[in-house]
NUSERO-218878 format. One record per residue (C-alpha): residue in three letters; z, x, y. Coordinates in steps of 0.5 Angstrom, whole numbers, plus 2048, in hexadecimal, padded with zeros to 3 digits. Last residue first. Example, Ala and Ser with C-alpha at 12.3 -4.5 7.8 and 13.67 -1.06 7.14 Angstrom:
BEGIN
<nupa aa="SER" pz="80E" px="81B" py="7FE"/>
<nupa aa="ALA" pz="810" px="819" py="7F7"/>
***
This chain:
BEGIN
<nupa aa="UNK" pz="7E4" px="767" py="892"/>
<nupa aa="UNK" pz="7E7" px="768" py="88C"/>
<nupa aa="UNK" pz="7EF" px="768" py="88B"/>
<nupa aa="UNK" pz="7F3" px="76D" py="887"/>
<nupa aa="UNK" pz="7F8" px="76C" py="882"/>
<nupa aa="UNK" pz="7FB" px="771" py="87D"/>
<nupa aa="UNK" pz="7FC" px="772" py="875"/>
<nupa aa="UNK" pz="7FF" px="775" py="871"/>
<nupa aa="UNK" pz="800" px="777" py="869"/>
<nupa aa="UNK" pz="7FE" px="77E" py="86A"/>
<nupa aa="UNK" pz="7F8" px="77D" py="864"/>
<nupa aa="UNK" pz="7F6" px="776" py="866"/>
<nupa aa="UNK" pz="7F5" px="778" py="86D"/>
<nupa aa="UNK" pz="7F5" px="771" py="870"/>
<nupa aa="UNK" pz="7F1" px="771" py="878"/>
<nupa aa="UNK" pz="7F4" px="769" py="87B"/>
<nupa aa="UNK" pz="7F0" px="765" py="880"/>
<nupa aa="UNK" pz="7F0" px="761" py="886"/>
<nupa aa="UNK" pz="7EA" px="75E" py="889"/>
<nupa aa="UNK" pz="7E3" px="75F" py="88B"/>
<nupa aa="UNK" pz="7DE" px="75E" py="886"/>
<nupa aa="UNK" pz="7DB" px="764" py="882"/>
<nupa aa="UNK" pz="7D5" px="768" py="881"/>
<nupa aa="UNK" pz="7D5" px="76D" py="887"/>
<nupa aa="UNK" pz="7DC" px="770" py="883"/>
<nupa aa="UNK" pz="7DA" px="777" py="882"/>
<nupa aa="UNK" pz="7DF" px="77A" py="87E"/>
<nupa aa="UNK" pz="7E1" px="782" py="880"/>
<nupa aa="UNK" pz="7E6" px="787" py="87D"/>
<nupa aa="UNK" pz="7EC" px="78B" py="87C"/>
<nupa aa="UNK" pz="7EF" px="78C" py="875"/>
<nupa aa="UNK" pz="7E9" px="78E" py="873"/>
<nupa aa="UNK" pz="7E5" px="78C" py="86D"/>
<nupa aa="UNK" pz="7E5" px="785" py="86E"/>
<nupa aa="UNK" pz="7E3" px="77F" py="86B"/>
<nupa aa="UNK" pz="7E1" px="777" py="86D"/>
<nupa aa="UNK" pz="7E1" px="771" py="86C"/>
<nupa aa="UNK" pz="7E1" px="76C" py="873"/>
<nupa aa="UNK" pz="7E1" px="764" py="874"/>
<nupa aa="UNK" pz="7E7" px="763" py="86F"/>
<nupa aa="UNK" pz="7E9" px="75C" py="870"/>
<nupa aa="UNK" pz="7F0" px="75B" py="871"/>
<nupa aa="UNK" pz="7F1" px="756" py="877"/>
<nupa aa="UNK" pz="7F1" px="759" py="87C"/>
<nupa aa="UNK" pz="7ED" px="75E" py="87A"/>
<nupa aa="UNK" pz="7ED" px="763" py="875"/>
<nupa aa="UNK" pz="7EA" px="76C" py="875"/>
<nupa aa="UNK" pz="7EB" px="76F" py="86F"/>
<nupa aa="UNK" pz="7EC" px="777" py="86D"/>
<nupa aa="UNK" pz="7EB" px="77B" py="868"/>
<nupa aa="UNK" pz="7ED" px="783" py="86A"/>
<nupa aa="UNK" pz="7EA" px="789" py="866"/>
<nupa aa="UNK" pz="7ED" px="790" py="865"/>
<nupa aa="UNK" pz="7F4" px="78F" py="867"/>
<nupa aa="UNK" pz="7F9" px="793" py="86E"/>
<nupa aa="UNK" pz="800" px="78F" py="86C"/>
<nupa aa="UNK" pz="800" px="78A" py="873"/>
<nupa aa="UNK" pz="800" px="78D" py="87B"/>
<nupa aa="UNK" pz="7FA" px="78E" py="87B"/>
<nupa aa="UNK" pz="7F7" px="787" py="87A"/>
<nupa aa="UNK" pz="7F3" px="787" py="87F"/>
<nupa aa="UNK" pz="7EE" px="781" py="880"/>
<nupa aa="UNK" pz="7E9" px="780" py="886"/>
<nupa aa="UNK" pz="7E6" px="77A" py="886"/>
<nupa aa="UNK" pz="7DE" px="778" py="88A"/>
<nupa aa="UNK" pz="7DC" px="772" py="88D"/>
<nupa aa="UNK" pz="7E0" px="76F" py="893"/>
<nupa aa="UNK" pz="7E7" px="771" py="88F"/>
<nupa aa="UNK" pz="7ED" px="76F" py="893"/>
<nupa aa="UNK" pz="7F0" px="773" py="890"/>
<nupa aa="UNK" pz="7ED" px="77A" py="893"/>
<nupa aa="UNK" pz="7F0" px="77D" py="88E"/>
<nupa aa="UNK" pz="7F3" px="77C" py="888"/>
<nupa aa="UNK" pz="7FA" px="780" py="884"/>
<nupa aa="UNK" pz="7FC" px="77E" py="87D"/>
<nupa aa="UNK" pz="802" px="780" py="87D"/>
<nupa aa="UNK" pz="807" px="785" py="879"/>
<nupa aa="UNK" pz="80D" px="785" py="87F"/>
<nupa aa="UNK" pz="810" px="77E" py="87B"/>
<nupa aa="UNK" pz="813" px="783" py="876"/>
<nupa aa="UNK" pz="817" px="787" py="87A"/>
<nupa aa="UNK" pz="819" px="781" py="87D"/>
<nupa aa="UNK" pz="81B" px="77F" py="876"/>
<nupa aa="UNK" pz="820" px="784" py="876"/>
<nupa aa="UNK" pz="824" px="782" py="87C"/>
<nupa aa="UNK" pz="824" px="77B" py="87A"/>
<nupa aa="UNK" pz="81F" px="776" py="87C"/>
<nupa aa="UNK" pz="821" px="770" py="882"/>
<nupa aa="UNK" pz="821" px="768" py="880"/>
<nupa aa="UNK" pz="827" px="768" py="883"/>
<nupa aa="UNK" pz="82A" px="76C" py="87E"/>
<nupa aa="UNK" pz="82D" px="767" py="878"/>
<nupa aa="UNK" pz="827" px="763" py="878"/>
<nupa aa="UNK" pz="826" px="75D" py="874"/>
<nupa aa="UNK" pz="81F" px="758" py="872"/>
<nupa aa="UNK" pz="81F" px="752" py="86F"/>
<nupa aa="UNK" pz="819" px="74E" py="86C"/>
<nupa aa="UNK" pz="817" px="748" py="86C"/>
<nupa aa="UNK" pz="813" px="746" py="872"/>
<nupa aa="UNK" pz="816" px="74C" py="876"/>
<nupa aa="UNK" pz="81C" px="74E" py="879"/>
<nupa aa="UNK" pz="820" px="754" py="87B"/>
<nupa aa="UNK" pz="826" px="757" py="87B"/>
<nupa aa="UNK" pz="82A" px="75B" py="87F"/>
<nupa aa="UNK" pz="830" px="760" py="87E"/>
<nupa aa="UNK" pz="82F" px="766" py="882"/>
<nupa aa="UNK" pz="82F" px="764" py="88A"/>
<nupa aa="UNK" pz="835" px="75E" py="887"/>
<nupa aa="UNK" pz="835" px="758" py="883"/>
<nupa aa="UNK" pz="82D" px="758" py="885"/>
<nupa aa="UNK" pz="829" px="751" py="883"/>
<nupa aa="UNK" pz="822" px="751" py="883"/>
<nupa aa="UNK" pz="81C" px="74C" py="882"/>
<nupa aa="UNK" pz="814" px="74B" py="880"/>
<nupa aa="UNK" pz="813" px="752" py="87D"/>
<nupa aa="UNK" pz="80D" px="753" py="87A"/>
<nupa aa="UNK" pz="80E" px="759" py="877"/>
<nupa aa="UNK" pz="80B" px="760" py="878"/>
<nupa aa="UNK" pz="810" px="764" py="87A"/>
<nupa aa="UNK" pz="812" px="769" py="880"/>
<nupa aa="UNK" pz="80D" px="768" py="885"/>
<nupa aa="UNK" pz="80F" px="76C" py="88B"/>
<nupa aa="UNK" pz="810" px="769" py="892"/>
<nupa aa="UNK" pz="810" px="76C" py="898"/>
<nupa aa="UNK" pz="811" px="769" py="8A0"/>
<nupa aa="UNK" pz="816" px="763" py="89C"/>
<nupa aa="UNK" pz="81D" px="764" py="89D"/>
<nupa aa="UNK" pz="81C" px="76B" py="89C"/>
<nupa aa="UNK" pz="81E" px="76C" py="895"/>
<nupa aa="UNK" pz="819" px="767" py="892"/>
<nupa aa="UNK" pz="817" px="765" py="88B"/>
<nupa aa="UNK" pz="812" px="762" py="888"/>
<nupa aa="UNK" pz="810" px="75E" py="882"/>
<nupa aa="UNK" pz="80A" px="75B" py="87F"/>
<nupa aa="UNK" pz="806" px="756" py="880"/>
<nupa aa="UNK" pz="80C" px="752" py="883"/>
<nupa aa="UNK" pz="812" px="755" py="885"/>
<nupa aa="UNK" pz="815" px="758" py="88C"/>
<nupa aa="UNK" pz="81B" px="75C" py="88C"/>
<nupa aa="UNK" pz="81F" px="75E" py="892"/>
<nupa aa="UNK" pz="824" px="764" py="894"/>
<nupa aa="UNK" pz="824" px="765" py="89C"/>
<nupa aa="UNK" pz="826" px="760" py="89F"/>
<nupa aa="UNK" pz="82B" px="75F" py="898"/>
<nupa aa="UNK" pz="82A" px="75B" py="891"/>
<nupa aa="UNK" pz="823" px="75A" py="894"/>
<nupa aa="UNK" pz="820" px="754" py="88F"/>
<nupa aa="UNK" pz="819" px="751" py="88F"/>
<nupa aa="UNK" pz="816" px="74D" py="88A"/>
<nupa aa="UNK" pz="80F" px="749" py="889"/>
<nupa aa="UNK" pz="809" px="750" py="88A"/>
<nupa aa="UNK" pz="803" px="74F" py="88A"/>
<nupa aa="UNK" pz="7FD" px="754" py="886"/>
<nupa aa="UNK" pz="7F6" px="752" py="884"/>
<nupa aa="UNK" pz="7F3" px="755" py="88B"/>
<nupa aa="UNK" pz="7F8" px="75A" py="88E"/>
<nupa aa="UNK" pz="7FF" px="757" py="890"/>
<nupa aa="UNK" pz="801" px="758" py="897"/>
<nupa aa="UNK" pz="808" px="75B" py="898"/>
<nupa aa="UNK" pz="80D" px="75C" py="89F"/>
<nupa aa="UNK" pz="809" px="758" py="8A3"/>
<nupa aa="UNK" pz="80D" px="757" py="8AA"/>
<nupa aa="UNK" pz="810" px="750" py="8AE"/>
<nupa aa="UNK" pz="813" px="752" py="8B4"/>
<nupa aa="UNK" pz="818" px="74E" py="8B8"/>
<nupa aa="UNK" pz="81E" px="752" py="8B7"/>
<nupa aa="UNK" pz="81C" px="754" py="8B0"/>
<nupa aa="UNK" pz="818" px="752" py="8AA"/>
<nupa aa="UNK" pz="816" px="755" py="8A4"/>
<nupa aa="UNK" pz="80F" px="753" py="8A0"/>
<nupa aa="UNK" pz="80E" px="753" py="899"/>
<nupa aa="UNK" pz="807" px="751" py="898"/>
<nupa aa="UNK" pz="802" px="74C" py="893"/>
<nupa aa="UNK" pz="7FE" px="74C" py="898"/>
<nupa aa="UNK" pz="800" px="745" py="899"/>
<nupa aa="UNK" pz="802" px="740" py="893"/>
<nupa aa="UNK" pz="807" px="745" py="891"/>
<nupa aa="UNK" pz="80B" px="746" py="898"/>
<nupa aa="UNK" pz="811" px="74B" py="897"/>
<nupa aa="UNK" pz="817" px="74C" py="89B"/>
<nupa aa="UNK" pz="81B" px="751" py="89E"/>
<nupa aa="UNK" pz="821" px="750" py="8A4"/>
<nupa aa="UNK" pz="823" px="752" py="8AA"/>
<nupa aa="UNK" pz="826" px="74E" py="8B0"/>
<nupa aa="UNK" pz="82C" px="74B" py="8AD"/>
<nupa aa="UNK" pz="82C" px="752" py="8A9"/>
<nupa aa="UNK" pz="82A" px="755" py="8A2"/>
<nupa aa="UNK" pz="828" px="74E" py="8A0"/>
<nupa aa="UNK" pz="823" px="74E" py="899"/>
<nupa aa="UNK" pz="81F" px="747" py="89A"/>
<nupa aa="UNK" pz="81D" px="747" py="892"/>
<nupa aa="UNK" pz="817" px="743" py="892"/>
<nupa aa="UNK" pz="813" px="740" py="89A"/>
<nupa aa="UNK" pz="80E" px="73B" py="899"/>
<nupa aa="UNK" pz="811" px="736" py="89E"/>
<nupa aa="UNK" pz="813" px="73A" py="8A3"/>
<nupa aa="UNK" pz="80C" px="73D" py="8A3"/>
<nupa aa="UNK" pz="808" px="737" py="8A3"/>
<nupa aa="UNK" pz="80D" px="734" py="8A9"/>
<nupa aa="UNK" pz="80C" px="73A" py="8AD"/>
<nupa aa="UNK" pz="811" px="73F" py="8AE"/>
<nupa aa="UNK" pz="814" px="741" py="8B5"/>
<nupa aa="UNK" pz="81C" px="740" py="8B2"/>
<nupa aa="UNK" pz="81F" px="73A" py="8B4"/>
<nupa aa="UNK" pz="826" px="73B" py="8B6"/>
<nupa aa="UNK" pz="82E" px="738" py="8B5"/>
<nupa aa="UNK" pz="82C" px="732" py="8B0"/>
<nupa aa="UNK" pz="833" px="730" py="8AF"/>
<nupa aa="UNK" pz="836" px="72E" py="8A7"/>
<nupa aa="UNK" pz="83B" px="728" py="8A7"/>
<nupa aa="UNK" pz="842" px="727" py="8A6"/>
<nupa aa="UNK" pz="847" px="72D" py="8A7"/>
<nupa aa="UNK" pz="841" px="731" py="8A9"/>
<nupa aa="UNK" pz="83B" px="735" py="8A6"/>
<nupa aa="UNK" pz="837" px="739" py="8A9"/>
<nupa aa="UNK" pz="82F" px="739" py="8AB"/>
<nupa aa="UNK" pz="829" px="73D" py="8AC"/>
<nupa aa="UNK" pz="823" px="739" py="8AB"/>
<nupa aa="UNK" pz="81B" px="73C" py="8A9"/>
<nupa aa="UNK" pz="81C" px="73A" py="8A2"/>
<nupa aa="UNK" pz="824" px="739" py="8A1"/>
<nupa aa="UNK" pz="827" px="73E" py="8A3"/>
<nupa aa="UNK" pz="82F" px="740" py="8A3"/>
<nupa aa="UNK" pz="836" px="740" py="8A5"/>
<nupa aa="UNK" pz="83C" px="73E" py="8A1"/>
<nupa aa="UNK" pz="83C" px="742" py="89B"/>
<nupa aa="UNK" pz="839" px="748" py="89D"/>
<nupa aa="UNK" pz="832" px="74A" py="8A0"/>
<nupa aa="UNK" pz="82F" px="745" py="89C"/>
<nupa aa="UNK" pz="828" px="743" py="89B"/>
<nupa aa="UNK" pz="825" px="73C" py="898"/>
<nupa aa="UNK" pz="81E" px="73B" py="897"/>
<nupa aa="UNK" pz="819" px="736" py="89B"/>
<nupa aa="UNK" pz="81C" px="730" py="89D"/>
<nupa aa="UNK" pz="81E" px="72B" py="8A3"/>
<nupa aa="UNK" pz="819" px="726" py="8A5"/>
<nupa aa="UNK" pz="81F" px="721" py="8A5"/>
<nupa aa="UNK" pz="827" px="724" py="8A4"/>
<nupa aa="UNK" pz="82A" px="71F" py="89F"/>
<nupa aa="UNK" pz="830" px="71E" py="89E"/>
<nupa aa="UNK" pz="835" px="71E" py="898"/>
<nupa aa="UNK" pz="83B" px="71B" py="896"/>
<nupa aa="UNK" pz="840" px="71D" py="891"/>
<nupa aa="UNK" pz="83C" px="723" py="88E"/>
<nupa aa="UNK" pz="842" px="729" py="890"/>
<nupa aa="UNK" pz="843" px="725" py="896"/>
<nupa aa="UNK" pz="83F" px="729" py="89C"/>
<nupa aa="UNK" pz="839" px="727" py="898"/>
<nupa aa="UNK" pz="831" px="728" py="89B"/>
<nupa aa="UNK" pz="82B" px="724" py="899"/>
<nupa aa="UNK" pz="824" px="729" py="89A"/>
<nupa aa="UNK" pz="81D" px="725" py="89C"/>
<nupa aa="UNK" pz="818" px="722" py="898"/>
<nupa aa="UNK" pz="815" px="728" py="893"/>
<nupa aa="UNK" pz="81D" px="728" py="892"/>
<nupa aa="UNK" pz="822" px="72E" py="893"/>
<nupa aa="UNK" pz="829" px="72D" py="891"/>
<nupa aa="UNK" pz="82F" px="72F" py="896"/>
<nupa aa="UNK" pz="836" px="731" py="894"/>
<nupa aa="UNK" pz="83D" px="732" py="897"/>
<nupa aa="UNK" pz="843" px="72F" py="893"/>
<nupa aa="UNK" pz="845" px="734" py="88F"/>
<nupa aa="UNK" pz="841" px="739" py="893"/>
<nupa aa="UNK" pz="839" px="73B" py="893"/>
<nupa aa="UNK" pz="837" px="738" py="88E"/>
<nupa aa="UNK" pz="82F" px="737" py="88E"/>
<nupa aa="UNK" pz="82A" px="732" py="88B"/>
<nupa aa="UNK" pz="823" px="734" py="88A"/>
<nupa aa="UNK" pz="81D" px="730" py="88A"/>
<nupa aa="UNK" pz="81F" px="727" py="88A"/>
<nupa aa="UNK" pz="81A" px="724" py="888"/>
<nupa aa="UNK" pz="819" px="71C" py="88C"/>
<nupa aa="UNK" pz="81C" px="716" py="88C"/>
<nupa aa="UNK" pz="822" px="715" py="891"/>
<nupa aa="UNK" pz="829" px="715" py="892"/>
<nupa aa="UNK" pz="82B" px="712" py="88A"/>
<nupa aa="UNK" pz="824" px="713" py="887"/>
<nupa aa="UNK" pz="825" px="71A" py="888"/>
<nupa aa="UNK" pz="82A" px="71A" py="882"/>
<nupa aa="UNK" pz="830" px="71D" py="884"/>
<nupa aa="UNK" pz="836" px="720" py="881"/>
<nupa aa="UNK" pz="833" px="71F" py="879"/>
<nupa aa="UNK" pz="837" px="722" py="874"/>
<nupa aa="UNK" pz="837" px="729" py="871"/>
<nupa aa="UNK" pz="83B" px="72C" py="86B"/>
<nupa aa="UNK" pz="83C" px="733" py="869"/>
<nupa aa="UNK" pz="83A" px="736" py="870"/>
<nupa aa="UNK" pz="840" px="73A" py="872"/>
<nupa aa="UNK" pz="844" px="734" py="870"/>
<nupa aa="UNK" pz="845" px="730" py="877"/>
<nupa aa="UNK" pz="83D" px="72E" py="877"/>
<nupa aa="UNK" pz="838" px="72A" py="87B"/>
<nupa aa="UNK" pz="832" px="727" py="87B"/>
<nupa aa="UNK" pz="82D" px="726" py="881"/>
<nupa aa="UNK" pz="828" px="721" py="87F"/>
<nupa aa="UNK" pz="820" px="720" py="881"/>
<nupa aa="UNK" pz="81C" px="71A" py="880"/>
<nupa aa="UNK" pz="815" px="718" py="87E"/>
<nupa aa="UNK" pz="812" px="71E" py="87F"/>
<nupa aa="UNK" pz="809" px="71A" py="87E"/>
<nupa aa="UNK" pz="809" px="71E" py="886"/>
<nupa aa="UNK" pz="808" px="723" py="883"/>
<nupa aa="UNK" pz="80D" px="729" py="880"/>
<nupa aa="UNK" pz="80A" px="72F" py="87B"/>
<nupa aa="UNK" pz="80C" px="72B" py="876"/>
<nupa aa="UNK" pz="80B" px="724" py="876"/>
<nupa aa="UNK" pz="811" px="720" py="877"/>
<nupa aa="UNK" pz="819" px="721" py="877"/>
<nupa aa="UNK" pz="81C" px="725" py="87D"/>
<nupa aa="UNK" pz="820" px="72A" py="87D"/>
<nupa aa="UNK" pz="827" px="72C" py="881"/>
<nupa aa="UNK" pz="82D" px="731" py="87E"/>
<nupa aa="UNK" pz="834" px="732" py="87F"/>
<nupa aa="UNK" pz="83A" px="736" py="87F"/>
<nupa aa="UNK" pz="842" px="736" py="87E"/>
<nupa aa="UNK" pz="845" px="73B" py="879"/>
<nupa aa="UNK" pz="844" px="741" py="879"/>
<nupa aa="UNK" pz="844" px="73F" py="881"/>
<nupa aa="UNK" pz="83F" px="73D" py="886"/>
<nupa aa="UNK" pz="839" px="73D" py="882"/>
<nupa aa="UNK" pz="832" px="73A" py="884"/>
<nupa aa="UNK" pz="82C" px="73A" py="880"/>
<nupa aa="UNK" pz="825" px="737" py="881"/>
<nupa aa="UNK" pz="81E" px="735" py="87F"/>
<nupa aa="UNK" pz="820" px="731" py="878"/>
<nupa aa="UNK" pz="81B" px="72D" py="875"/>
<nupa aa="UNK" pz="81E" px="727" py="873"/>
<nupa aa="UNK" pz="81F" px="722" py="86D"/>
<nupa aa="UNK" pz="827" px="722" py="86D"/>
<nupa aa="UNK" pz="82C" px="725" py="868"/>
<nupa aa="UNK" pz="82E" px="72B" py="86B"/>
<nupa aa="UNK" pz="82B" px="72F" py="865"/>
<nupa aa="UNK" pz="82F" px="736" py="865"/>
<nupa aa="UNK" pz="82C" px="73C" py="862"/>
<nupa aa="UNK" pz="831" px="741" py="861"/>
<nupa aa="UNK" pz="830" px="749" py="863"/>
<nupa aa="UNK" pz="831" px="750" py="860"/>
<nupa aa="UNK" pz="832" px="757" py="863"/>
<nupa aa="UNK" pz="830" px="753" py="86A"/>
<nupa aa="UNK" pz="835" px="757" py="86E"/>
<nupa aa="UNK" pz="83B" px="754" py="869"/>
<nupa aa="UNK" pz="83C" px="74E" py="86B"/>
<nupa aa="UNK" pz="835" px="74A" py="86A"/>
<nupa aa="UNK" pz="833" px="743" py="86B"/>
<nupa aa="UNK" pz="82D" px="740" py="86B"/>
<nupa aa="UNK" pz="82B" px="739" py="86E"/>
<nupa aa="UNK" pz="826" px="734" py="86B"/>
<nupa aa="UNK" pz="822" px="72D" py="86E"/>
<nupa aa="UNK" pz="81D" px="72B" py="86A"/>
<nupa aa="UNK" pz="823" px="727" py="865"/>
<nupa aa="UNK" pz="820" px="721" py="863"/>
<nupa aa="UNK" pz="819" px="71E" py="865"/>
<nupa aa="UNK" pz="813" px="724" py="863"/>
<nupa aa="UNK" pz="817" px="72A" py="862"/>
<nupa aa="UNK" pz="812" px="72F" py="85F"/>
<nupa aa="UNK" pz="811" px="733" py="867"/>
<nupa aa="UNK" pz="818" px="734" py="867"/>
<nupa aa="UNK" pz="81D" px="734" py="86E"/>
<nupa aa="UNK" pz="81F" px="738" py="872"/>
<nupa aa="UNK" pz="827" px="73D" py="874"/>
<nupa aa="UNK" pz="828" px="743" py="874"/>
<nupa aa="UNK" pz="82F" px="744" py="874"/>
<nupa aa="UNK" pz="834" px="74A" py="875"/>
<nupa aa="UNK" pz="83B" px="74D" py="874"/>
<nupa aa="UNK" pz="83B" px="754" py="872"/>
<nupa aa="UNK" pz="83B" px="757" py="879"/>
<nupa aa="UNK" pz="83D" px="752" py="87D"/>
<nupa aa="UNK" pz="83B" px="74B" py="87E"/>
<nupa aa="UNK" pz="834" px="74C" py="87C"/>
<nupa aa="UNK" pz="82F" px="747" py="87F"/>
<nupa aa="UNK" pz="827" px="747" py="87C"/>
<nupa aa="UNK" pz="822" px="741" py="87D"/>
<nupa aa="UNK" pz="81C" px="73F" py="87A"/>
<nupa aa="UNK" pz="81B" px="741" py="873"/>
<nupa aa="UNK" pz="816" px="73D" py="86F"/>
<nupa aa="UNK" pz="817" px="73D" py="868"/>
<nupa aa="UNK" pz="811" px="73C" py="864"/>
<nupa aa="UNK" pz="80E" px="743" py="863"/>
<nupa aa="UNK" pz="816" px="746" py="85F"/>
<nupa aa="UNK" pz="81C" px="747" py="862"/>
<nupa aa="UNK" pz="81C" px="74F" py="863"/>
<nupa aa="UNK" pz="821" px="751" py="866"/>
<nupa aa="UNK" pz="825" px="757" py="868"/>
<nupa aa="UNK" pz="81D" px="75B" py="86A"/>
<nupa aa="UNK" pz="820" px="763" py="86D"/>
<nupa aa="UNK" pz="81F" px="763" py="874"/>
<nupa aa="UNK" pz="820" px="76C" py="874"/>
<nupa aa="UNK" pz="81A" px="76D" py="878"/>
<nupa aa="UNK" pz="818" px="773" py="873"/>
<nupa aa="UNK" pz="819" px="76E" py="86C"/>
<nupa aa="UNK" pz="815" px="768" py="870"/>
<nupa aa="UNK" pz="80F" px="76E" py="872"/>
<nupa aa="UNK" pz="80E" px="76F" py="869"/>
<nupa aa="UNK" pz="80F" px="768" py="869"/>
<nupa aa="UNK" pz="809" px="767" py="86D"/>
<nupa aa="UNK" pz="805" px="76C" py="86A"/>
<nupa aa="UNK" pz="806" px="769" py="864"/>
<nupa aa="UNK" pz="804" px="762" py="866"/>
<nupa aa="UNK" pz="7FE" px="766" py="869"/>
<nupa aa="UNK" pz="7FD" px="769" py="863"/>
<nupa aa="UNK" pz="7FD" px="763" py="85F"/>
<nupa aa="UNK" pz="7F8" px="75F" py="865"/>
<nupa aa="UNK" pz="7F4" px="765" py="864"/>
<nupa aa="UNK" pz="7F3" px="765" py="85D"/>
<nupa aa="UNK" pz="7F1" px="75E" py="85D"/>
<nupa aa="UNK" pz="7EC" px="75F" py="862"/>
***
C-alpha cells in the first residue's frame, strides 16, 4: 500500500507539470489556509491561522509582491482563525475571524473585523461582533471604499460609510457574489448599493437551505450565476432566468468547496481534485489532483488556487502546452464505464511492452485488484468488488484513470 501512495503522489506531480499549476508554497501541516485575494499580478495574500497557536497570534495573513516567488508571514496579533480577506487597494484591506473552537461552534466567543492601511503590516481591530451583536462572522467583502458587507451565521450587517456605522439586514446571508462594485447577490438576494443604504432588488427562487449554504456565488449576470452547495449532493450548479441546473456531481467520497468561472464560459471547480471547464460547465476535464478549496484569477491565464496549506499557480489557464497535448493523446481508454461487471482496457496508444503491472484502488486508497497482463488490451472481472468509484494504476506507464462500478 505504501508503494502505491508513493507512485500515486509521483503520478500526481507528474499531471501537476502537464497541467501547468506549479505548487508556490508550501506552508507547512499546521497552516490552515483560508482565503486568497491578489490585487494584481504580484501582489497577493493568503490569509488563515496556525494550528500550533493556542491563545496568541492565531490569526496569520502572507504577503507576496513578487507572484508568489517569496512570501512574509504576518501574525496579526489577535487570537482568531481568519475565514476571509478582503483588499480594496495595496494598501487598505481587511480580514474577519472568530475566536473559539476550531471548526467554529457555538463555544466562538466572539468574531473581529481587522483593518490595515499599510499593505497588511500592522492590524488593528475595526469591529468586534460584541459591539453590534454576538455572533461569527464568515466573510467580509469591500466592494469600494465605502461599500462593504460582512456575513454572519445571523444575518449580514452592511456599511455605506467606510465602517462608521453599520446595519443589520435579518435572515440575510449565505455567500456574497458581485457582478460590480456596486450590484450584487447576497444568498438568494439581488441588491445594489446607494448613496446610504443597500436595496434588495429581487428574491431569486432558491429555498432557504440552499441560499444559506451556497459557497463562491460567481455572477456572469444579474440573472446568471454559479454556485456550489457542499452539504447537499456535493454539486456545482448553474443558475439562470428562473432555472436552476446540475452542472457537476461528485461521485461517492468526492466533494467539491470552491467554484470559480473567470468568464461565462471558463470556470474552475475544487475540491477532491481539480476541474476545469471550457464551455461554461456542459464538459469538464480533471486537470489536478489537488484539494483545491479557493481560487483567485488576475486574468483568463494568471489564477491561483488554494489548498489547506498549500498554493498553487498557473500562468496558462490551467490549459497544457502544444507539446504536452501531443503527450496527453497517450491514454488509458475503458469501456463500457460504468462497468457492471467485466472492464476492458486498452492501452494501445502507449510504447507497445511485454507485461503490464497494474493496481485498481478505491476511494480511499486501498488496493482491491493486483494484476498483470501480456497484452495491452485485455479484460478484468470485477464481479468481486462493491460499487463506486475506482482508480486503474499502471505502475510502469506512471497513469492512471478512473472508472465507476455498477
Amino acid at each position: 500500500m505504501k508503494k502505491f501512495v508513493l507512485c500515486f503522489a509521483l503520478f500526481a506531480m507528474c499531471l501537476g507539470v502537464k497541467a501547468q499549476w506549479g505548487n508556490i508554497r508550501n506552508a507547512g501541516s499546521q497552516i490552515y489556509y483560508t482565503d486568497i485575494q491578489f490585487c494584481n499580478i504580484n501582489t497577493g495574500y493568503v490569509v488563515g491561522y496556525d494550528g500550533r497557536e493556542t491563545w496568541v497570534n492565531k490569526g496569520i495573513v502572507e504577503k507576496t509582491i513578487d507572484g508568489g516567488n517569496s512570501w512574509e508571514r504576518i501574525y496579526v496579533g489577535y487570537d482568531i482563525a481568519i475565514q476571509s480577506v478582503s483588499f480594496q487597494s495595496l494598501d487598505t484591506g481587511y480580514v474577519c475571524g472568530y475566536h473559539g473552537k476550531i471548526p467554529q461552534t457555538a463555544d466562538s466567543t466572539y468574531s473581529m473585523v481587522l483593518k490595515t492601511v499599510d499593505g497588511g503590516t500592522t492590524w488593528f481591530p475595526f469591529l468586534i461582533s460584541s459591539q453590534i451583536n454576538p455572533n461569527t462572522f464568515r466573510q467580509v467583502l469591500f466592494f469600494s471604499e465605502n461599500n462593504g458587507v460582512i456575513i454572519s451565521n445571523q444575518g449580514t450587517y452592511y456599511t455605506t460609510d467606510g465602517g462608521v456605522s453599520w446595519d443589520f439586514l435579518q435572515g440575510i446571508w449565505g455567500s456574497v457574489g458581485m457582478l460590480n462594485e456596486n450590484v450584487g447577490m447576497i444568498g438568494k438576494y439581488l441588491f445594489h448599493f446607494e448613496e446610504t443604504e443597500l436595496i434588495i432588488d429581487e428574491e431569486i427562487a432558491l429555498d432557504d437551505n440552499t441560499a444559506y449554504g451556497m459557497c463562491d456565488i460567481n455572477m456572469i449576470d444579474t440573472h446568471t450565476f454559479f454556485y456550489d452547495f457542499p452539504e447537499r449532493s456535493e454539486s456545482v450548479y448553474k443558475y439562470t432566468n428562473g432555472y436552476t441546473e446540475v452542472l457537476l456531481t461528485a461521485q461517492p467520497m468526492f466533494y467539491y468547496t470552491g467554484v470559480y468561472f473567470v468568464n461565462p464560459n471558463v470556470g474552475f471547480v475544487g475540491g477532491t481534485g481539480l476541474y476545469r471547464t471550457d464551455d461554461g460547465g456542459r464538459t469538464w476535464g480533471e486537470y489536478f489532483p489537488i484539494d483545491a478549496i479557493k481560487f483567485f484569477f488576475i486574468d483568463e491565464n494568471n489564477g491561483f488556487a488554494l489548498t489547506e496549506g498549500r498554493l498553487y499557480k498557473t500562468t496558462t489557464g490551467g490549459l497544457v502546452g502544444k507539446n504536452e497535448v501531443v503527450a496527453n493523446k497517450r491514454e488509458i481508454e475503458i469501456f463500457p464505464n460504468p462497468i457492471a461487471n467485466n472492464m476492458t482496457v486498452n492501452l494501445s496508444t502507449f510504447e507497445l511492452r511485454n507485461n503490464y503491472h497494474y493496481e485498481i484502488v478505491n476511494a480511499v486508497g486501498s488496493v482491491v485488484i493486483r494484476g498483470n497482463s501480456n497484452s495491452a488490451v485485455f479484460d478484468i472481472d470485477l464481479q468481486g468488488i462493491e460499487t463506486g468509484m475506482y482508480f486503474i494504476y499502471f505502475e510502469d506507464l506512471s497513469t492512471a484513470t478512473k472508472f465507476i462500478k455498477e
